[in-house]
C-alpha positions as a Python dict, from the first residue, in 0.01 Angstrom:
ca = {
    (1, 'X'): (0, 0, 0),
    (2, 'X'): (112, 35, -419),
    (3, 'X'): (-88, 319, -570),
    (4, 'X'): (-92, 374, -959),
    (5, 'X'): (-54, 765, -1090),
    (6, 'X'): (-106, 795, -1434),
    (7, 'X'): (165, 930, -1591),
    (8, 'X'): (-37, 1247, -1697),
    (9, 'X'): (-338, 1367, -1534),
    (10, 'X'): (-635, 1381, -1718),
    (11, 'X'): (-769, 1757, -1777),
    (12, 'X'): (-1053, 1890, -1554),
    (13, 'X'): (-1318, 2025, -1730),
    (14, 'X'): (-1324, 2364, -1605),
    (15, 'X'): (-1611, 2465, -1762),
    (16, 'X'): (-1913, 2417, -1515),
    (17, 'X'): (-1985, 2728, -1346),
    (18, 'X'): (-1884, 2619, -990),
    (19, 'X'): (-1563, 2544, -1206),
    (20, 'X'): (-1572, 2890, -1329),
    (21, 'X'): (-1695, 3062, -965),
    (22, 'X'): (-1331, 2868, -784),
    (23, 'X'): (-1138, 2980, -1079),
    (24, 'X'): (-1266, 3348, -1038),
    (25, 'X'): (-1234, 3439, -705),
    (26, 'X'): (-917, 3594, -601),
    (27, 'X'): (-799, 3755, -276),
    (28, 'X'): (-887, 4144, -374),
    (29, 'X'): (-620, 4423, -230),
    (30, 'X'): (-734, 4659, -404),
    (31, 'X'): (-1124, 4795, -389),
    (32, 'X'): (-1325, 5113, -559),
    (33, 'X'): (-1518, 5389, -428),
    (34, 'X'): (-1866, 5176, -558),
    (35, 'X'): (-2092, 5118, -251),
    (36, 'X'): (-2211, 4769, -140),
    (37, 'X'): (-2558, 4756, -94),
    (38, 'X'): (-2714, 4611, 263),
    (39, 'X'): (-2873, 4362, 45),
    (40, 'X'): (-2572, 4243, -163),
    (41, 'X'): (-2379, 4217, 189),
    (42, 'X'): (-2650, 3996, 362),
    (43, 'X'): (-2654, 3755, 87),
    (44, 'X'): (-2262, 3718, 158),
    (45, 'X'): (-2357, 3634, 480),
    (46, 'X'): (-2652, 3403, 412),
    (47, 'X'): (-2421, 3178, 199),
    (48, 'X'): (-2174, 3134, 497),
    (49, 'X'): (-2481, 3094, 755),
    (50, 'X'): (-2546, 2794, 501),
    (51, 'X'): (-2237, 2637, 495),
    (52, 'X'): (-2234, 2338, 612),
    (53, 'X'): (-2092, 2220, 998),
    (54, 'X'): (-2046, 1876, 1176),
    (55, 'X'): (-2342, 1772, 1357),
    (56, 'X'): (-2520, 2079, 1243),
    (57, 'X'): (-2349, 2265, 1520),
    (58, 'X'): (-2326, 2591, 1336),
    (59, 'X'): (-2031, 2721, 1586),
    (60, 'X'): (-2051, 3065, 1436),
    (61, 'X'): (-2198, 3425, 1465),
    (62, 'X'): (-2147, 3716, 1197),
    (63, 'X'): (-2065, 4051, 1269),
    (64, 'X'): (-2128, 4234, 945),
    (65, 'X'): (-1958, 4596, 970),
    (66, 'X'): (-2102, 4791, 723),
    (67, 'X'): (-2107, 5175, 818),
    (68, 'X'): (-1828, 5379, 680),
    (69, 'X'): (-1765, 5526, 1044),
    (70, 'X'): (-1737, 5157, 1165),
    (71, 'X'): (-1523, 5014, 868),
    (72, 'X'): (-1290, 5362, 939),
    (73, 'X'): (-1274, 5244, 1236),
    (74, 'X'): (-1228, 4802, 1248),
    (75, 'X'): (-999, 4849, 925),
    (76, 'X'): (-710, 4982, 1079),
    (77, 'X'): (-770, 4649, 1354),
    (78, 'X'): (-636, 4446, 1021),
    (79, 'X'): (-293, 4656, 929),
    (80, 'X'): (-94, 4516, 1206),
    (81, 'X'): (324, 4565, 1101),
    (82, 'X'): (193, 4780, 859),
    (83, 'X'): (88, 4589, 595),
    (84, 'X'): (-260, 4543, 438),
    (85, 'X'): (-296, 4955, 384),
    (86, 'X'): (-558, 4843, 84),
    (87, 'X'): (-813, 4784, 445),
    (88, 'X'): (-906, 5147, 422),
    (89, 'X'): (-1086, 5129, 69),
    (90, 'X'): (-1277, 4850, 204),
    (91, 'X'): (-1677, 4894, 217),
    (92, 'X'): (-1768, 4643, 470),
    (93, 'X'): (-1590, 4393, 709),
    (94, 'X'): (-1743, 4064, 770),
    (95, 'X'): (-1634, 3896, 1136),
    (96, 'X'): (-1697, 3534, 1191),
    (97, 'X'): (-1689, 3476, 1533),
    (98, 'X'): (-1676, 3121, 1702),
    (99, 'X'): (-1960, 2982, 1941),
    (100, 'X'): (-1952, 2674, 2125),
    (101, 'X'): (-2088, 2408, 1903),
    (102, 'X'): (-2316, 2145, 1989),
    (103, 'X'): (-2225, 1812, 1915),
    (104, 'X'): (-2445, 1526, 1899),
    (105, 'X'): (-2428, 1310, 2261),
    (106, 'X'): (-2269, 1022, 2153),
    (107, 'X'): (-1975, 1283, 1959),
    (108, 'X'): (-1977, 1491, 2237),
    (109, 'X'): (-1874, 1192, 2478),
    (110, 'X'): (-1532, 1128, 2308),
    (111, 'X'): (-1495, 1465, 2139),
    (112, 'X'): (-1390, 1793, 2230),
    (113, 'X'): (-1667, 1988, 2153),
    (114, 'X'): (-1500, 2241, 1953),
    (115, 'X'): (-1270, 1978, 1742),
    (116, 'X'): (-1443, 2014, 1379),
    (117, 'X'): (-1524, 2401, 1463),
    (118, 'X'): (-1219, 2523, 1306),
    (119, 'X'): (-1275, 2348, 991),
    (120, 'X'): (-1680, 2446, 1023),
    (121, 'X'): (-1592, 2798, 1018),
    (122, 'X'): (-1334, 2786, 723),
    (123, 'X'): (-1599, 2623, 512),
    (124, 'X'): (-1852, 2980, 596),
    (125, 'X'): (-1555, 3161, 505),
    (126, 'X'): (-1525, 3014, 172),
    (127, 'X'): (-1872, 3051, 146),
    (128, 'X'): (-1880, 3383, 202),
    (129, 'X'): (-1568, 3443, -34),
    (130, 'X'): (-1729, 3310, -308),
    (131, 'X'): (-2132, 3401, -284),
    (132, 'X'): (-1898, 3796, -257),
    (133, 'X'): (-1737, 3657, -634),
    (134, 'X'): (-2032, 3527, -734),
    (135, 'X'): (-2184, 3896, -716),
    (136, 'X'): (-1880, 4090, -860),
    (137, 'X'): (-1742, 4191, -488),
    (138, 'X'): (-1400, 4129, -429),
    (139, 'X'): (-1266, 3969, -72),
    (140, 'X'): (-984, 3930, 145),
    (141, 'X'): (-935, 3713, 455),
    (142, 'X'): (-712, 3882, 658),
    (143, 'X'): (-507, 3621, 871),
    (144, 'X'): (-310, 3896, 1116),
    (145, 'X'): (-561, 4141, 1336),
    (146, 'X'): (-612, 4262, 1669),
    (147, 'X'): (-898, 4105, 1841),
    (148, 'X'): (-852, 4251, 2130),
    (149, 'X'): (-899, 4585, 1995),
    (150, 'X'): (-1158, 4497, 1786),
    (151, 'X'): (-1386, 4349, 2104),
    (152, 'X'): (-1345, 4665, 2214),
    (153, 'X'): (-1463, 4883, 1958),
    (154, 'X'): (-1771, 4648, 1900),
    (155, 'X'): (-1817, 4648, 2283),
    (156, 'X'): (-1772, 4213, 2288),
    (157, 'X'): (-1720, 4009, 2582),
    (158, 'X'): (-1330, 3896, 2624),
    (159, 'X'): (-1396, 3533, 2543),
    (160, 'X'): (-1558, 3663, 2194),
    (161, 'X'): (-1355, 3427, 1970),
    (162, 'X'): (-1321, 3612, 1641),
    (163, 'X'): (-1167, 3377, 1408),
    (164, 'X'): (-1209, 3514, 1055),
    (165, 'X'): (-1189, 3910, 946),
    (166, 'X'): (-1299, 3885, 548),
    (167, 'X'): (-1310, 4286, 406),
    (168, 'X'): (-1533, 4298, 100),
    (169, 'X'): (-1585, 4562, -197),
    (170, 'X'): (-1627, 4598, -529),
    (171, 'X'): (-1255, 4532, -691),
    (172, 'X'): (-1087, 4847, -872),
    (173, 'X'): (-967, 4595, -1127),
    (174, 'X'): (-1139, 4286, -1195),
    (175, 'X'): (-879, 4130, -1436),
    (176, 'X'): (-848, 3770, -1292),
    (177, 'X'): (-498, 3688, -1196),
    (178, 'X'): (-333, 3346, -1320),
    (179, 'X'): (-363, 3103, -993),
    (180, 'X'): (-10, 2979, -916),
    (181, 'X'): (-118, 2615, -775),
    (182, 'X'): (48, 2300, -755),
    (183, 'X'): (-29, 2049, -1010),
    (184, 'X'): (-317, 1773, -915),
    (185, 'X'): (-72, 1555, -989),
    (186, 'X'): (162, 1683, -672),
    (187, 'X'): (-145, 1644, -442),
    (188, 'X'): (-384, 1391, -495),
    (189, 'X'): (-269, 979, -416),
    (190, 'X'): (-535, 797, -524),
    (191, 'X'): (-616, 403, -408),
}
């Protein structure tokens, strides 16, 4: 198979304010004092309960920690090797947990039921990330935590799957960083 790449790539209007929302939001390391409301914090996790999933199988739960002696207390979960120290200024910790999913019959019969769940729950992450942009809150997915300790501190059954810790707060510096990101030109084959 030939494929044609033009020689330059056009340029992407970046204007649109989805455009404008992916260009903003930034992996925050650094949060204020300012309190999150309850309110601000469930919309976060209304736009991940909205994201979308194969099948409509939804394979997730949310844990929303949100009281400073709980934060205190799941934050340090997330600092593993000692890194991530920023964790303690966070004002809330959103878990997304996996569930089994349910697959429609004739998927489920050659599928593992849980193949598109990984990919399901990265999509409510991003979700989440970006509904926390769209209302000024910084966010960081932390990729390194202890689960084990965590189930225990939350009182969760051992086969509670967390598979996404996201801490959220308002940024101390909302300056937007310059995205270091491969050209479209490096990534994208068209046919």
């Amino acid at each position: 198979m030939q494929t044609t790449v033009p020689a330059v790539m056009p340029a992407i209007d970046q204007t649109s304010p989805f455009m404008e929302l992916c260009g903003q939001r930034q992996s925050c390391r650094s949060f204020s004092d300012q309190p999150v409301s309850h309110e601000t914090l469930l919309r976060v996790v209304e736009a991940a309960r909205l994201a979308p999933s194969a099948c409509n199988s939804q394979p997730w739960r949310f844990i929303l920690v949100e009281s400073p002696e709980m934060v205190e207390r799941v934050a340090p979960c997330g600092q593993a090797m000692g890194i991530n120290g920023f964790l303690k200024d966070a004002k809330a910790i959103l878990l997304i947990l996996e569930t089994p999913a349910k697959l429609m019959p004739m998927a489920a019969s050659v599928l593992d039921g849980q193949y598109f769940a990984k990919g399901d729950l990265g999509g409510a992450a991003l979700a989440a990330c970006f509904a926390a942009t769209e209302q000024g809150l910084g966010s960081c997915v932390i990729g390194l935590f202890d689960r084990p300790k965590i189930r225990g501190l939350l009182d969760l059954p051992p086969e509670a799957n967390i598979a996404y810790f996201i801490a959220l707060g308002y940024p101390k510096n909302i300056a937007v960083r310059a995205k270091s990101r491969k050209g479209l030109d490096d990534l994208l084959m068209t046919v």
